[in-house]
C-alpha positions, 0 to 999 in steps of 0.5 A, spaced: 528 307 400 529 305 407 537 306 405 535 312 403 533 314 409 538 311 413 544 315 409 540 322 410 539 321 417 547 318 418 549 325 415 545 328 419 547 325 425 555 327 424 553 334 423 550 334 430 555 331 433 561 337 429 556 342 432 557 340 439 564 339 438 564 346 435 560 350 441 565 347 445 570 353 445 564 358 444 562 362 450 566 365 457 574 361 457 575 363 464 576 370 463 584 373 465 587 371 469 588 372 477 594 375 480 590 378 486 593 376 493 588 374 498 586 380 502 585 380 509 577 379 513 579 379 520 584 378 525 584 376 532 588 379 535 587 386 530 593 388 529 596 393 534 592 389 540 593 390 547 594 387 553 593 380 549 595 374 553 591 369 548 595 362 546 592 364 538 593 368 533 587 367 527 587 371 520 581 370 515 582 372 508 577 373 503 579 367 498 583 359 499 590 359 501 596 355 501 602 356 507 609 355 503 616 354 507 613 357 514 620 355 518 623 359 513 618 364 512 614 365 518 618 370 523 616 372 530 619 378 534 622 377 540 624 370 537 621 364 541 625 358 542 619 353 541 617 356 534 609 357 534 605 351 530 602 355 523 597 352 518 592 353 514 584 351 512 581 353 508 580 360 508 583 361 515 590 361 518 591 359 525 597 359 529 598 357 536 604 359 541 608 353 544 610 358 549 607 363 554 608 370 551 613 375 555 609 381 559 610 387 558 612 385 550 610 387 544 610 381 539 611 382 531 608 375 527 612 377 519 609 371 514 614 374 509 612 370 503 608 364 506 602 366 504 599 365 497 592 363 494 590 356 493 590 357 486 595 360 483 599 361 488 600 370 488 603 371 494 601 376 500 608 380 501 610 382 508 604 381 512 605 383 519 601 381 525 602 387 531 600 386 538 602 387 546 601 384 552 601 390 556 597 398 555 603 401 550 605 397 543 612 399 542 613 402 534 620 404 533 623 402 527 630 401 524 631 398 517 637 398 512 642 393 507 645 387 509 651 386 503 656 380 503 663 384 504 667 380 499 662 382 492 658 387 496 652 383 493 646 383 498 644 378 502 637 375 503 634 370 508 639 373 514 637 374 520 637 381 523 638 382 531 638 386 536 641 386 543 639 391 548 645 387 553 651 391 549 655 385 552 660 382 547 657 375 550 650 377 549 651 375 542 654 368 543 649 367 549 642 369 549 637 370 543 636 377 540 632 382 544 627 383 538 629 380 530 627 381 522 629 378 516 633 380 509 629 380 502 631 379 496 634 385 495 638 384 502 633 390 505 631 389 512 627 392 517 626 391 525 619 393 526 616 394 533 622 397 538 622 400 545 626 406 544 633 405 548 639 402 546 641 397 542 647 393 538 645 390 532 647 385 528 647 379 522 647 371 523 646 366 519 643 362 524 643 356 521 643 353 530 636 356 529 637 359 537 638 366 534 645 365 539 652 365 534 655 359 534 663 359 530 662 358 523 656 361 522 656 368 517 655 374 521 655 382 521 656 387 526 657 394 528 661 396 534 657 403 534 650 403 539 644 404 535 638 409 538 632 408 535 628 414 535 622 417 530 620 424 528 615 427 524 616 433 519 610 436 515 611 437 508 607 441 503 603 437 497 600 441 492 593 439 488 594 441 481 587 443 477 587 442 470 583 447 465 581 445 458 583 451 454 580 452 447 583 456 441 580 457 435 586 459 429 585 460 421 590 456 420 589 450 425 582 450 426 580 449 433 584 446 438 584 444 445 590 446 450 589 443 458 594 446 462 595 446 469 593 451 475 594 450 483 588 449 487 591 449 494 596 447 497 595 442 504 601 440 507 601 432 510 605 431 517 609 425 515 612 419 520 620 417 519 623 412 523 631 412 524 636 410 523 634 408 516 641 407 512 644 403 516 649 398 512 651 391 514 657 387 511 656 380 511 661 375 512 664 367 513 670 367 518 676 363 516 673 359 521 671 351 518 672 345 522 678 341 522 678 334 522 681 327 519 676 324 514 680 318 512 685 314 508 685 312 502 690 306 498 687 306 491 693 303 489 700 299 494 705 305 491 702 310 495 696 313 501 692 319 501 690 323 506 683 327 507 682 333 511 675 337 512 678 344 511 685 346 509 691 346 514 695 350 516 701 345 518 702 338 515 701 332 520 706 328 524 707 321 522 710 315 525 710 308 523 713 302 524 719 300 521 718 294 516 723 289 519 718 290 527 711 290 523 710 283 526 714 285 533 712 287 539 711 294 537 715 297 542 717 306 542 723 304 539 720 301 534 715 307 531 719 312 526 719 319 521 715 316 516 718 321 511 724 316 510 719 311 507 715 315 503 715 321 498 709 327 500 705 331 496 700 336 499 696 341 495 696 348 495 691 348 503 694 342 505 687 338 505 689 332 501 696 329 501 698 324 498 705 319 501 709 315 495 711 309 498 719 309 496 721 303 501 719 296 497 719 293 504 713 297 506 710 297 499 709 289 499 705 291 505 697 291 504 696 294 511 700 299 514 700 302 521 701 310 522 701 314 528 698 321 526 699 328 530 695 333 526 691 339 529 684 338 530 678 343 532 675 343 538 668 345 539 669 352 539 673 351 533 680 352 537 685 347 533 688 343 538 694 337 538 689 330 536 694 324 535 690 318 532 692 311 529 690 311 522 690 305 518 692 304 509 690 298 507 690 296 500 686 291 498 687 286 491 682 287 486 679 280 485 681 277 480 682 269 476 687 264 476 686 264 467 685 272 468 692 273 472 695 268 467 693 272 461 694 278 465 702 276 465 702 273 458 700 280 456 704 283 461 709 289 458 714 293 461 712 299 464 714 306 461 714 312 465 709 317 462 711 325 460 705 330 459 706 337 458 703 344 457 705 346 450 701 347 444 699 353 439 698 358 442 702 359 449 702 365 453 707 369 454 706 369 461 705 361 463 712 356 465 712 350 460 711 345 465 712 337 465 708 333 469 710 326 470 704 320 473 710 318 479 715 322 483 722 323 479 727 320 481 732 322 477 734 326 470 739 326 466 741 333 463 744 332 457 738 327 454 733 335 455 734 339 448 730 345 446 730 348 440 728 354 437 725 354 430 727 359 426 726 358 418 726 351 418 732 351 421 732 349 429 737 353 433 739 348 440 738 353 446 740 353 453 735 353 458 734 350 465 730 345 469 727 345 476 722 341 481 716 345 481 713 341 486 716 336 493 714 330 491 717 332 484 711 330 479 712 337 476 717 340 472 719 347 469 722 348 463 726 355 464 727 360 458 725 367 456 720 365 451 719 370 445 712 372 443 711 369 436 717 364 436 716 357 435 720 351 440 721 345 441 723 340 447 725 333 445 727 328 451 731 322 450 728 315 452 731 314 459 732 321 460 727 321 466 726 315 471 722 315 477 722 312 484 721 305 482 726 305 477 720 306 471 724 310 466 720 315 459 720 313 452 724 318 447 719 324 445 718 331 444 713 337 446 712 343 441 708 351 442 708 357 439 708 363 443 703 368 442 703 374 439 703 381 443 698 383 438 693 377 440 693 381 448 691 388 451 694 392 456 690 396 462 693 400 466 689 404 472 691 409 475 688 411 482 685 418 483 685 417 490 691 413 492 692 408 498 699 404 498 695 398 501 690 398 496 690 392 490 686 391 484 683 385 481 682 383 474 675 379 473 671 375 468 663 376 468 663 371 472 667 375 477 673 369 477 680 373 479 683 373 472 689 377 475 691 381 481 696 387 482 698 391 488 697 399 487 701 403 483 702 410 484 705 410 477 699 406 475 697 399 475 698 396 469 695 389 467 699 386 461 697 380 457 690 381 457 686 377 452 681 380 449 674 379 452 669 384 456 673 385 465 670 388 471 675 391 476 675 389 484 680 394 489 681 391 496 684 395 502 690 389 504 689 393 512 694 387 514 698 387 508 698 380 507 697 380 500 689 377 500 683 380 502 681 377 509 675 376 512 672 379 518 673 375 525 668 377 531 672 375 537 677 380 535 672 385 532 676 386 526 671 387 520 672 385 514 676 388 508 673 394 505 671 392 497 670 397 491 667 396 484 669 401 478 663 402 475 663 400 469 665 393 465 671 394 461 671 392 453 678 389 452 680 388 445 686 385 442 693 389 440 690 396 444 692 398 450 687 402 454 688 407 460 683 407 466 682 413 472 679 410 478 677 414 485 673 409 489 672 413 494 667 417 489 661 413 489 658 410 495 661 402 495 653 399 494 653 404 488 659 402 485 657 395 483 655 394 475 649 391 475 650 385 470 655 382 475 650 384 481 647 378 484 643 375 491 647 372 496 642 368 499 643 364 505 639 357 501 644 358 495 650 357 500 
């Protein structure tokens, strides 16, 4: 009887506990979600205060908040060199000046996106705190779009400053007389101006001084702008809807509403000019040059590393092998370029020096003299002259590990790549590349060959060095589209410069078929004899680039893929787009987006008309390709 009981009261038990686990998911679960920023209670000083010399600022709101990224947020016009100190308790927001306000000033806090609720972090969007130190607040505005010059994509995080100083050095030399911020959108607004005149202008200001400091991004006008305000009264008119009831013998009844004027009031609105001004934002051809240093992976050779890409190679001295250990006399440094072989890439900031000399190859520690152009702190490039040292240093190895090393030593064989394969462009060179500098070639030990059927028919052809230091090759023929060739290269038919010669060997490609490719040709509506165009992938990477052609501009060998198409002004004609340069106030180069993406296919020719002066340059861009340039993603 007793295990009977035990039994029905374990049961009874269980079902317990499953109900209250059941009630667990009844009742509230919290309700929807809250996407309500936090609201504003009180602010001191209100916003549109007077004569306040207070050394706080203090804004209530109705629930918890958190501050996210104050120093990027957080703006104060005029700009002050010691930013005031931000924080956030509880519901309150505090913030206190490290520097006396300005008499007879209009100060304007933007808190931009730094103010969110606790919880679930809904931001409070550009809340401003307006107050004067003086008996009149000054409310002019000026607002517009900043857009980066090269790809007319806006720019957000930017500063936007005016001068009342129009001087060219105030821009270099004294803050902003007031500032705003770019948004996501490249938008900006510069609130709370006196009316005069001013210049206006765009900085990155990575000094965070708000003066220009060379290397920073920048935009600027050369006109003056006049901030003024005018009010218009426009007429709005308040419908009234009545209700109509129709009895039909078909239908039945049915109700009909329509609309009737009730009264017509007219508003008296407020604009604020200008309104529509453009910025183009750009980086001068202004990065700092300097030496970084050398590097001697391998005895043969030494790299040299630059900061930025040069204009004119470095003058190098060296001791004569024979006078390393002498006294170092003048007569003892020489042109280094009899000892080695250079070999720059295509901006000079990497080069790289082939030993060629045994004598100063078996050397682990060379001594150079190197003359090469420095920027200064203006960014000016001036003669800097440095002594710069190429040590190698042997890996370590073991007496058994270096004897294995020889036993299993072979002779070493001058490797040969090249750039063939199945589906040759029409348009490539057929290059062979080699891992040392070539020495010299015998002609005769090159055969190509055309395979026709499955005959292959010798051709005749010519090489050439692509490159100084000779590590590249050119093949040169005419390739004909859908053929097939073949080079063979006999062994020894190449030798490099420290007397490593190639095995035999042979490279095939067939060419692609025209019908693989499209073909665009643009012409332009309104013609501009400087005007080049620019062929680009969705990623706007420059697939090709043509000068204008009255006739039309016609891109060949296109493969078959979805293109958008850029147009420059070359102003200088210097056959690429330039950027701007402040101390000349040159601007720069005026960009234009057709407005549509171009569906290329395969084997169709396609005819395009362009006027770029038809659509205004910040409607031109298509959408898809259209992207923010904010100054944390440089």
């Amino acid at each position: 009887m007793m295990d009977i009981r035990l039994k029905h009261y374990s049961i009874l038990v269980c079902l317990l506990l499953l109900a209250g686990c059941a009630n667990r998911g009844i009742g509230p679960q919290g309700g929807p979600k809250d996407d309500t920023p936090p609201k504003v209670l009180k602010e001191t000083p209100e916003n549109g205060t007077l004569n306040y010399h207070g050394k706080r600022a203090e804004i209530v709101f109705n629930e918890y908040l958190q501050l996210d990224d104050v120093s990027n947020n957080v703006l104060i016009s005029p700009p002050q060199q010691h930013p005031p100190e931000v924080k956030a308790v509880g519901k309150k927001i505090t913030l206190t000046f490290e520097e006396p306000l300005k008499d007879s000033t209009t100060y304007t806090i933007d808190f931009g996106n730094a103010i969110g609720d606790f919880h679930e972090k809904n931001i409070l969007r550009n809340y401003t705190l307006s107050f004067s130190t003086c008996d009149v607040i000054d409310s002019l505005e000026v607002n517009g779009y900043l857009v980066n010059a090269e790809d007319l994509n806006p720019v957000s995080g930017i500063i936007i400053g005016i001068h009342q100083n129009a001087d060219d050095t105030a821009f270099s030399t004294i803050p902003f007389t007031r500032v705003g911020k770019t948004d996501a959108n490249g938008h900006f607004y510069v609130k709370n101006i006196r009316e005069n005149d001013y210049r206006i202008y765009a900085l990155e200001d990575v000094s965070r001084d708000y003066i220009y400091q060379p290397g920073e991004g920048i935009a600027f006008t050369e006109e003056i702008i006049h901030p003024y305000c005018h009010t218009e009264v426009e007429p709005d008119t308040v419908w009234l809807e009545i209700t109509d009831t129709i009895v039909s013998d078909s239908l039945g009844i049915e109700t009909v509403v329509r609309k009737e004027v009730d009264t017509i009031r007219f508003d008296t609105y407020t604009y604020f000019e200008p309104n529509d001004l453009i910025l183009w934002f750009f980086k001068e051809d202004k990065t700092r040059q300097y030496f970084q240093r050398c590097f001697r992976e391998k005895q043969h050779f030494f790299r040299l590393q630059f900061g930025a890409p040069q204009d004119s190679l470095p003058i190098i001295r060296a001791l004569r092998p024979s006078e390393v250990d002498s006294t170092k006399s003048d007569s003892a440094w020489v042109d280094w370029t009899q000892y080695a072989l250079l070999q720059a890439s295509d901006t000079k900031d990497t080069i790289i020096y082939w030993l060629t000399d045994s004598a100063v190859i078996k050397q682990d520690s060379l001594i150079m003299e190197m003359t090469y152009m420095k920027s200064d702190s203006l960014y000016n490039l001036v003669p800097q002259t440095d002594t710069i040292y190429a040590v190698y240093r042997a890996p370590r190895i073991s007496e058994k590990a270096k004897a294995l090393m020889e036993k299993r030593k072979k002779a070493p064989v001058l490797g040969i790549n090249s750039n063939a394969r199945a589906k040759f462009e029409v348009y490539d060179d057929f290059l062979l590349s080699f891992p040392t500098p070539v020495k010299e070639y015998v002609a005769d030990s090159l055969h190509l060959f055309q395979k026709i059927d499955t005959v292959y028919h010798p051709l005749k052809f010519k090489i050439e060095p692509v490159d100084s230091a000779y590590l590249r090759y050119r093949i040169i023929y005419p390739w004909k589209p859908e053929q097939q060739y073949e080079l063979r290269i006999d062994s020894a038919a190449f030798r490099d410069v420290y007397g490593v010669v190639n095995n035999a060997g042979k490279h095939q490609m067939m060419v692609k078929s025209l019908e693989e490719y499209s073909t665009l040709t643009v012409k332009l509506t309104t013609y501009d004899d400087r005007a080049r165009l620019q062929l680009l992938d969705k990623n706007e990477k420059v697939v090709k680039e043509l000068p204008a052609s009255r006739a039309g501009t016609k891109f060949e060998y296109i493969g078959p893929n979805t293109y958008y198409l850029r147009l420059y002004i070359d102003e200088n004609e210097d056959g690429k787009w330039t950027t701007g340069d402040w101390a000349t106030h040159r601007q720069p180069e005026p960009v234009f987006y057709f407005p549509s993406k171009l569906p290329l296919r395969a084997n169709w020719e396609f005819e395009e008309d362009f006027d770029f002066m038809a659509i205004p340059q910040l409607d031109s861009k298509p959408q898809e390709i259209l992207k923010d340039v904010s100054s944390k993603k440089k």
